[in-house]
C-alpha positions in Angstrom: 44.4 204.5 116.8 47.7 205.8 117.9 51.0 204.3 117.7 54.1 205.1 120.7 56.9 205.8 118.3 59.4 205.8 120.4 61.4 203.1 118.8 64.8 204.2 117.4 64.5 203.5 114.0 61.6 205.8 113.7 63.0 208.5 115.6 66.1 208.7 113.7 63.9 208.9 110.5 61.3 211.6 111.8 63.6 214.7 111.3 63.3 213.2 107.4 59.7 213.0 107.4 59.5 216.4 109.1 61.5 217.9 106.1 58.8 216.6 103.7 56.0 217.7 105.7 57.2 221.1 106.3 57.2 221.3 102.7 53.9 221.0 102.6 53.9 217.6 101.3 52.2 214.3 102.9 54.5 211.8 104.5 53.9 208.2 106.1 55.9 205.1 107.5 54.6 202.3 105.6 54.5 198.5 105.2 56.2 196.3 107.4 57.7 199.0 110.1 54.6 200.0 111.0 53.3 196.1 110.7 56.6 194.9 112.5 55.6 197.8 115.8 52.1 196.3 115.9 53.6 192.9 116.7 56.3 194.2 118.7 58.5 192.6 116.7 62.0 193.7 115.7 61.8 196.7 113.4 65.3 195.9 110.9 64.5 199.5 108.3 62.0 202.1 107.4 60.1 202.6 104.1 58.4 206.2 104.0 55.7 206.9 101.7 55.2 210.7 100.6 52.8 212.9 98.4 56.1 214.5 96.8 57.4 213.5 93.5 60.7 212.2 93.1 62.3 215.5 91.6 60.4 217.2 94.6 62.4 215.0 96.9 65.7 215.7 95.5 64.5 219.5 95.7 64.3 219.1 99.3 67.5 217.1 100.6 71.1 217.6 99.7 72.1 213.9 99.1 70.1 211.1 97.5 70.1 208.4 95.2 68.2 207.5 92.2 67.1 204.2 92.1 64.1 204.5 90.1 62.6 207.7 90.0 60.7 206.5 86.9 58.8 204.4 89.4 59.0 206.6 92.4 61.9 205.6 94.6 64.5 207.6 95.6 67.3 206.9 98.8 67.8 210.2 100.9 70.7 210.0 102.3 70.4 212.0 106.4 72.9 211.5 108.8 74.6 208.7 106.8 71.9 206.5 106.7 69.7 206.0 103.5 66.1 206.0 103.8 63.8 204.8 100.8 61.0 206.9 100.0 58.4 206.9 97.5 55.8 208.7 95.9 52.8 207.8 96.6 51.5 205.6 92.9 48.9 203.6 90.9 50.1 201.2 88.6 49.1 200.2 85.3 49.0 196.5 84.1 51.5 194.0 85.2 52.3 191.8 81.5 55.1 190.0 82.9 53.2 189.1 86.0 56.8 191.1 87.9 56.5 194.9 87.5 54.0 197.6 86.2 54.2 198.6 82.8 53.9 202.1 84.0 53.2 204.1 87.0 51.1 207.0 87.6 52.0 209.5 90.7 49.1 210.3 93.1 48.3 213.1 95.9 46.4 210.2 98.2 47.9 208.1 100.2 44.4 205.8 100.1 45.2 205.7 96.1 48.7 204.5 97.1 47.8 201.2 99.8 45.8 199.6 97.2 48.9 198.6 94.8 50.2 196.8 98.3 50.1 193.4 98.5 48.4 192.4 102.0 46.3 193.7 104.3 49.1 193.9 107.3 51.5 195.4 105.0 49.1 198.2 104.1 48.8 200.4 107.0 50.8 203.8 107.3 51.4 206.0 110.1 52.3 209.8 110.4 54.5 211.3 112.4 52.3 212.0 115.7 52.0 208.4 115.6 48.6 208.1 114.0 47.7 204.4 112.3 46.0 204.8 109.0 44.6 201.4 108.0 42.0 201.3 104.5 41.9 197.9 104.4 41.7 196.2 107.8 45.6 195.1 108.0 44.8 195.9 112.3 42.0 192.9 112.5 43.9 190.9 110.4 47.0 191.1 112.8 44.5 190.4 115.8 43.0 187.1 114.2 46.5 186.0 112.5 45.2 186.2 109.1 47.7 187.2 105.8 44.9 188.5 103.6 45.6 190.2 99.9 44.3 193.9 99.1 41.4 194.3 97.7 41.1 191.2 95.1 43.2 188.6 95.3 43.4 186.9 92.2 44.4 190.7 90.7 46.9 191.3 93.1 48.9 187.7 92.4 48.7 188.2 88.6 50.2 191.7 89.1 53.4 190.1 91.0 53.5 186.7 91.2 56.0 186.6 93.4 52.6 187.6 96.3 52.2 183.6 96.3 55.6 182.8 97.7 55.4 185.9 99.9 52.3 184.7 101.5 53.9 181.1 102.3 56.8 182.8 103.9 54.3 185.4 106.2 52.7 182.6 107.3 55.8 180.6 108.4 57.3 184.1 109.3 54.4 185.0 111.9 51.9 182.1 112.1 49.9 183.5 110.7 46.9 180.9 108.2 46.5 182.5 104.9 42.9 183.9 104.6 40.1 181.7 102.2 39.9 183.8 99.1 43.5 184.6 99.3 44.7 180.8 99.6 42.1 179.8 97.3 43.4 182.2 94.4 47.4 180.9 94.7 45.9 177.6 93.8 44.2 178.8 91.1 46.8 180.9 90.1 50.2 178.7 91.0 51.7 178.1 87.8 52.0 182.2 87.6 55.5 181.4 89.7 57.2 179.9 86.8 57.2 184.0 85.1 59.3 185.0 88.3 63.1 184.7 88.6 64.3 182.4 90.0 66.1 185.1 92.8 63.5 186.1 93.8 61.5 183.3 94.7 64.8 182.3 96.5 64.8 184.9 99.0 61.1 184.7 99.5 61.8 180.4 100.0 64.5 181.2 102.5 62.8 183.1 104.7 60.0 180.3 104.7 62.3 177.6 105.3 63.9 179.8 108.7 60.4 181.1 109.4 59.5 180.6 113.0 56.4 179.1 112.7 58.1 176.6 109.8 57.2 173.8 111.7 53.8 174.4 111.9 53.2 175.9 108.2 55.2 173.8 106.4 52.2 172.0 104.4 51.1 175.4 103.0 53.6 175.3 100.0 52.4 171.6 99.1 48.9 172.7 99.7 48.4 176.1 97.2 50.4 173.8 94.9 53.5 176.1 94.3 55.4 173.2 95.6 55.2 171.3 91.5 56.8 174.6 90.1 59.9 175.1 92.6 63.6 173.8 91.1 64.0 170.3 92.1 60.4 169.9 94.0 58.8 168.0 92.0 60.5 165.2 93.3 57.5 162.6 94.7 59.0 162.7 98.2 59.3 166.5 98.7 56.4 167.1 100.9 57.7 164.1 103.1 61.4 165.9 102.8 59.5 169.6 104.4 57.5 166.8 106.7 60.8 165.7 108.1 62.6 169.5 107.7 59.8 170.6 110.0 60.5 168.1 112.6 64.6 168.8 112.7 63.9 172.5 112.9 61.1 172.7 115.8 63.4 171.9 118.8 65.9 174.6 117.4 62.8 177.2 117.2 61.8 175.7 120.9 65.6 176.6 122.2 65.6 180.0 120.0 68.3 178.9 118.4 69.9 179.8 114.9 68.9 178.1 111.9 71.5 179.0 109.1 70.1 178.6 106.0 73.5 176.3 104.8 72.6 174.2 107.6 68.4 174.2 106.9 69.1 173.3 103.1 71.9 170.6 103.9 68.7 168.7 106.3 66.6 169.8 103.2 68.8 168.0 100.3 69.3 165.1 102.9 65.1 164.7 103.3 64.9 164.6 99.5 67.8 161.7 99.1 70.2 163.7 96.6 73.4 162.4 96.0 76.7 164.7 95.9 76.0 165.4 92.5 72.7 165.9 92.4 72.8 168.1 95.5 75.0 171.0 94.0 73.0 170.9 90.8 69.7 171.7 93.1 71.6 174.4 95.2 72.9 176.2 91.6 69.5 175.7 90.2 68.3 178.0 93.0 71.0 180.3 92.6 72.8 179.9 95.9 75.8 181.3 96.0 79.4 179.1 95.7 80.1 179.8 99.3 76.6 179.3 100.8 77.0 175.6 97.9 80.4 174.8 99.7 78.8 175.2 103.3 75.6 173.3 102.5 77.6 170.5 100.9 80.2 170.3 103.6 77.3 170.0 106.4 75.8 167.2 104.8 79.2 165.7 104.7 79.8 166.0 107.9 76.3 164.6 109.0 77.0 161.6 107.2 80.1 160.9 108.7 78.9 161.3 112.1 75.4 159.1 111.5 77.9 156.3 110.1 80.0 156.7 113.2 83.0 157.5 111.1 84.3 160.9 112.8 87.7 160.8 114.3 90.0 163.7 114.6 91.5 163.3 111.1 87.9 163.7 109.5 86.8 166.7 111.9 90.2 168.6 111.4 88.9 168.4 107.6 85.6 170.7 108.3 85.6 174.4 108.6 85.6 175.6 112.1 81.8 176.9 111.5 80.8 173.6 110.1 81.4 171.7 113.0 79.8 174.4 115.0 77.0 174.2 113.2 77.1 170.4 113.0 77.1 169.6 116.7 74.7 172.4 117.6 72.1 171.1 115.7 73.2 167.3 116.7 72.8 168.4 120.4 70.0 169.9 120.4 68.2 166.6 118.9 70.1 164.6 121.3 73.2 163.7 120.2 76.2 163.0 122.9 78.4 165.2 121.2 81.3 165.2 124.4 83.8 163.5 122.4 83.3 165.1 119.2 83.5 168.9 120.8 86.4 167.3 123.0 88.1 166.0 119.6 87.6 169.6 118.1 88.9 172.0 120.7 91.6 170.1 121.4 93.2 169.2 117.8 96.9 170.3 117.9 96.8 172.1 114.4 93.5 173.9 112.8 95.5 174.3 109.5 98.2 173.0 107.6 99.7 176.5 107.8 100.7 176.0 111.5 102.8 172.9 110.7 106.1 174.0 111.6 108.0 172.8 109.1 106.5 173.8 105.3 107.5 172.4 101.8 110.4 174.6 101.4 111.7 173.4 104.9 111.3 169.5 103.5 112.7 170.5 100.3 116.1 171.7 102.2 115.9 169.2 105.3 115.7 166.5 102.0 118.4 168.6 100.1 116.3 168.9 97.0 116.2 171.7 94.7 112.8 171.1 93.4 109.9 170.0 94.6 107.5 167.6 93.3 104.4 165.1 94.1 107.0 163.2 96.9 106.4 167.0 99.1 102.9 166.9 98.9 102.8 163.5 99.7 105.6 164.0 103.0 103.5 166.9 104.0 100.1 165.2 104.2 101.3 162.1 105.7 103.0 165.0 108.2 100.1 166.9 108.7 98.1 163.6 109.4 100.5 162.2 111.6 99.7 165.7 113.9 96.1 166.0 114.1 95.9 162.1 115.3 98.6 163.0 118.1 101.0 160.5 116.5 103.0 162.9 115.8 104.6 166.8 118.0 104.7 169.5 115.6 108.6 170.3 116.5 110.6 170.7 113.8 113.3 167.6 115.5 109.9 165.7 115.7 109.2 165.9 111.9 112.5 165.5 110.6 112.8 162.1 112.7 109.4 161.5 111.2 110.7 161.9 107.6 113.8 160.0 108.1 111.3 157.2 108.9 109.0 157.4 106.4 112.2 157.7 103.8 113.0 154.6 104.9 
């Protein structure tokens, strides 16, 4: 079978692949490119795959990087864009279940796909456009199947990490996880626990925003990696991804963006947490303090609104993308959000900053040389004052607004 390469990511990376076959050395796109063009999905990098060894590489092009030549991979650097490639490798055993205690360098690409973890992710093409596929990854596009190399149970106790990886291919593609496959992450689940927690995070974000979430959403409750996930062990978290399937499908009907603040703040709200108890989850998982500050100020905001308690004071309080985000998603599961989005757009400040009048222009309108709790007080009641249009931010407006409150 031949493939069109006439995508732009692989054109831009063939004058790199040419320099390693000119060499005389083998060179292939691999893994999910070449996956990724079968679909006609959108192609985001490119992983090349070559018979050349690492100092070979660095031989043949001027600028690279090493970030782990021990195991094969080196960044070439062509036309200031990097491209990973690595030798082609078997691998020894796995003892923390993560990475290979050693790797050995091989000639044969056919020696190299069987270290891969699934069948789709295993095919290779060379630079006329001709698929290479050992282990069936083509039929297993065709009936929708994610299916592990070779032997499954093998391949998960080499990296567990595989498991989750499988979950999120499914939700990813809609794809069902093949018998054997699905049959060894139950037997094998408890294997997550050795992974860190990172990485199962990337691998459980991309399942929760997967495409097909809604309709693969059992699958993590079902191989039973569900019990061994940071805060999931709660009784009601299959009911929680039950009820996070059903918020997300009419934003996967209407294509529309599901940012992962947004996806965990319907998540935490599924799985009753408190404030508390939310932020602990979120820094269980690693999240970030930003991504933590977004998710929490979401399920603020969604709270407010389902107790009817948004006015312009409360909404002036969010972050222009949180309310974005917040009536989006309220639309779209529909929510009359008029007055809200009216409310936003037309707030007369977005920031105390834009106050005319700051502290040090209270301090002198008040003749005081220092400032104290009184300021922060004047300011707020100020500030308030503005955003519920009691108030024109003008600085004869505010000073007559002081004079009153002073009194």
């Amino acid at each position: 079978m031949w493939l069109d390469l006439k995508n732009k990511y692989f054109t831009q990376a063939m004058p790199v692949m040419s320099e390693l076959v000119d060499k005389g050395f083998e060179a292939y796109f691999v893994g999910g490119c070449v996956r990724d063009l079968l679909l006609d999905d959108p192609i985001h990098d490119i992983d090349i795959a070559t018979s050349a060894r690492p100092e070979e590489i660095q031989a043949i092009f001027p600028s690279t990087i090493d970030v782990g030549a021990e195991h094969g991979t080196i960044i070439v650097l062509y036309q200031q864009q990097p491209y990973e490639i690595t030798t082609f490798r078997t691998e020894g055993k796995y003892s923390d279940y993560r990475r290979p205690d050693s790797v050995e360098f091989v000639r044969d690409l056919k020696e190299d796909t069987l270290r891969r973890d699934f069948t789709i992710n295993a095919m290779a093409c060379d630079l006329d456009g001709k698929l290479y596929d050992y282990h069936g990854g083509f039929a297993d596009l065709e009936l929708g199947l994610i299916r592990a190399v070779g032997d499954p149970s093998a391949r998960f106790q080499e990296d567990a990490l595989r498991m989750m990886r499988a979950v999120r291919f499914a939700s990813k593609l809609g794809f069902k996880i093949e018998r054997a496959t699905f049959s060894a992450i139950q037997s094998l689940s408890e294997l997550i626990t050795k992974i860190a927690i990172e990485r199962i995070r990337i691998e459980m974000d991309k399942f929760l925003i997967g495409d097909y979430f809604f309709k693969t959403y059992l699958s993590l409750q079902e191989t039973g990696l569900i019990v061994y996930l940071p805060g999931f062990s709660n009784p009601v978290a299959g009911q929680a991804l039950a009820d996070l399937a059903q918020d997300l499908k009419p934003m996967i009907e209407n294509d529309m963006d599901r940012p992962l603040p947004l996806v965990w703040a319907l998540l935490l709200g599924h799985l009753g947490l408190d404030t508390g108890a939310c932020k602990k989850m979120l820094r269980a998982w690693t999240h970030s303090n930003q991504m933590i500050s977004e998710t929490l100020e979401i399920i603020e905001f969604l709270q407010e609104e389902s107790r009817g308690q948004l006015n312009a004071w409360s909404i002036y309080q969010y972050s222009d993308l949180t309310v974005e985000r917040c009536l989006s998603y309220l639309q779209v599961h529909g929510v009359d959000t008029h007055d809200y989005l009216t409310i936003w757009q037309n707030l007369p400040i977005k920031n105390r900053q834009e106050i005319v009048m700051d502290g040090r222009c209270l301090m002198a309108y008040l003749q005081m040389d220092q400032g104290g709790p009184i300021i922060g007080r004047l300011l707020q009641q100020v500030e308030k004052a503005i955003v519920q249009g009691e108030l024109m931010n003008q600085e004869e407006a505010i000073k007559e607004f002081i004079d009153q409150y002073q009194d």
